[in-house]
Each structure stands twice: as C-alpha cells, then as structure tokens.
N, C-alpha and C positions, 0 to 999 in steps of 0.2 A: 094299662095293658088290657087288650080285650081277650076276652074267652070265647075262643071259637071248639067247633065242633071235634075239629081235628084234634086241639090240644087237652079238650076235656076227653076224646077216646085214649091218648097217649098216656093222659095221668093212672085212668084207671086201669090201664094196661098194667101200667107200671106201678100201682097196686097192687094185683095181682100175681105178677110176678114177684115182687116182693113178700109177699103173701107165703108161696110155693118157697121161695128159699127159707123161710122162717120154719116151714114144716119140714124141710127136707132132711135125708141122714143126717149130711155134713152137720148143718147145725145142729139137731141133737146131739149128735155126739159131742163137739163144741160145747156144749151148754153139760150135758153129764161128764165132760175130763177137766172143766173150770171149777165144776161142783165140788168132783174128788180133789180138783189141788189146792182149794181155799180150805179144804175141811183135813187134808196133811198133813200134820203136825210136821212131821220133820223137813217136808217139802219149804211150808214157810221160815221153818226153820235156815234153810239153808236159802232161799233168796234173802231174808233178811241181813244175814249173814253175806250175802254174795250184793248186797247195796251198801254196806258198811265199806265193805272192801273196795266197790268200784269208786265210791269218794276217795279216801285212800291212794290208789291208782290216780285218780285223774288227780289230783293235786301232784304227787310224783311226776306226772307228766307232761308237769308245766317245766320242770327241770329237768328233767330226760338221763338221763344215766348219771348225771352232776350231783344228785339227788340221792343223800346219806343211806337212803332206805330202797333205792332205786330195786337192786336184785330182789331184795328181802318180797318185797311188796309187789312185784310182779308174777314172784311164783305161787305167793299167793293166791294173786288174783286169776293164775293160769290150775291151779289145785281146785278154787273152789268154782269156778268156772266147769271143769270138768267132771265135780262132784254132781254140781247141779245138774250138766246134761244126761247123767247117766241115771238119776231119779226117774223112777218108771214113771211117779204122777207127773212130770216135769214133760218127761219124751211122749206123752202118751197125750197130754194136749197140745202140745208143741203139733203134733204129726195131726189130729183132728185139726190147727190153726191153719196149717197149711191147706188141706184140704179144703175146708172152705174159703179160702182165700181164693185157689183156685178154680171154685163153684164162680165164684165170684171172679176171676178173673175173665172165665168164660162168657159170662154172660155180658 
C-alpha cells in the first residue's frame, strides 16, 4: 500500500477529529458517570446481582415455559431488571452512553 498525500491529509484529519470528540462534553461526562458507577457500591451491587440472574433466565429459556422455575425466574429477572434502570448511577450513564453514541453517530 502506498501513502499518498491525500490519504496522509485524511488520517490526520481523522486525528483530529478524534481528538475533538475525546475532549468533548459528551465524553466527559461519559468518562465522570462510568467513574460514579464503578465506584457504587450498590449500583455493582445490583448488576452483579442482575448477571447472576440473566444466566438464570437464559438457561430457563432453553425450555420456555416447560421450565419448573420458568414464572419464578422471569419475574425475577423482569424485578431486577427494573431495579437496575431506575438506579440514578445506572440512568445517569446510560443517558451520557447515548449521547455520545449519538456524537458519534453524527459524525
């Protein structure tokens, strides 16, 4: 592959732009609502709790309602599911992940 003039302006473009989205809100905030949910205590609490329970489920749901624990384990997983969205650290990155996804989807 040869390097021409064009494709060495597009890289460094495309550095720079890179660059910009690293400094931008979105990521900041991205990177301070990751910060607040790894340091949660109850946050990881309840994803840890909320991936115990999705094995759980998907084994259940190799059997489908045939499955001895089929109700028990889905409400379950539909409780703690809902616990977890309603975790401010949880909704609070959730909603900066979006946003920069969408930084990102725009560009």
């Amino acid at each position: 592959m040869f390097a021409t003039i064009e494709s060495i302006l597009l890289l460094d473009e495309a550095e720079q732009l890179a660059s910009l989205v690293l400094k931008s809100e979105p990521a900041e905030e991205y990177r301070r609502s990751f910060y607040r949910l790894k340091n949660d205590k109850d946050a990881q609490q309840l994803i840890s709790q909320f991936a115990k329970t999705k094995d759980l489920y998907e084994d259940v749901q190799r059997f489908g309602k045939y499955h001895p624990d089929y109700r028990k384990i889905s409400k379950d997983m539909r409780d703690i599911k809902r616990e977890l969205d309603l975790n401010q650290s949880v909704f609070n990155f959730k909603k900066a992940e979006n946003e920069l996804q969408a930084l990102l989807d725009e560009i």
